[in-house]
C-alpha positions in Angstrom: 6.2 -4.8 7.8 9.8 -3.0 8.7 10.2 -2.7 4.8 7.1 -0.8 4.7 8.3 1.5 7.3 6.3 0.2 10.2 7.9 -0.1 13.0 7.6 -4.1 14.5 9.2 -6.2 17.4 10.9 -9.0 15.9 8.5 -12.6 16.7 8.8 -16.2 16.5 5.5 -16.5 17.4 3.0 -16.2 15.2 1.9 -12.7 15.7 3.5 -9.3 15.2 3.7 -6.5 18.3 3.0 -3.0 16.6 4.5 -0.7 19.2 2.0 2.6 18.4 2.4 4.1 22.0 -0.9 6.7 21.8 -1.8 5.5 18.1 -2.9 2.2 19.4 -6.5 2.9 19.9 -6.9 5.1 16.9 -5.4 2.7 14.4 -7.0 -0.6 16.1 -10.4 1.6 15.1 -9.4 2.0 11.4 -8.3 -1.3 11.1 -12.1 -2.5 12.8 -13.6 0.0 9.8 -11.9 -2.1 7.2 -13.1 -5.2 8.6 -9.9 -6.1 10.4 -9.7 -7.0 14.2 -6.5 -6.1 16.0 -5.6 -6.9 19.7 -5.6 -3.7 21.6 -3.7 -2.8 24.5 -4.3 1.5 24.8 -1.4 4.0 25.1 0.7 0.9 24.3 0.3 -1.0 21.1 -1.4 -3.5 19.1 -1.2 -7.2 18.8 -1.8 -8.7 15.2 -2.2 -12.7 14.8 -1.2 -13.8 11.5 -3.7 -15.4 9.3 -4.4 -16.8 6.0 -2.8 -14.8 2.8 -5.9 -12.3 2.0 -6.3 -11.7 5.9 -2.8 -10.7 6.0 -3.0 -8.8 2.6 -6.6 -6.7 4.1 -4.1 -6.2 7.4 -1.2 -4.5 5.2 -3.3 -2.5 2.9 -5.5 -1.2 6.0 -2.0 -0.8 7.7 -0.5 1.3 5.1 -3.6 3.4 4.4 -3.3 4.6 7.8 0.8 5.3 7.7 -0.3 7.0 4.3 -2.8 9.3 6.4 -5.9 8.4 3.5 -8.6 6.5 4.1 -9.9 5.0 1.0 -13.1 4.5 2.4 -13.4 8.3 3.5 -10.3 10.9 2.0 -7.6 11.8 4.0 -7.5 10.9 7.7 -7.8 14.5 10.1 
């Protein structure tokens, strides 16, 4: 994730802490739209579990689509 340029809280467990401040909500909704469920905690971050290879995979490309500002689903993201 930190090579993609997002920004992570190092774990041993086996989820990752996405620390999105204000973005939390608005990114935990793309990710729902691509059929990927995040743990949400508002105005604070997301909480991702990690999961079998193509769940991971769906979780980066949604991930990066929204650091990208596009939406592939939709066009760019307002």
């Amino acid at each position: 994730m930190t090579r993609r340029g997002h920004p992570v809280t190092p774990s041993q467990a086996n989820f990752v802490w996405l620390p999105l401040g204000e973005e939390a909500a608005d990114f935990a909704d793309f990710c729902a739209r691509h059929g990927v469920l995040v743990r949400t905690f508002p105005g604070d971050g997301v909480r991702v579990t990690v999961g079998l290879p193509e769940e991971n995979d769906a979780f980066l490309s949604a991930a990066d689509s929204y650091r990208a500002g596009t939406d592939p689903t939709r066009g760019p993201i307002a």
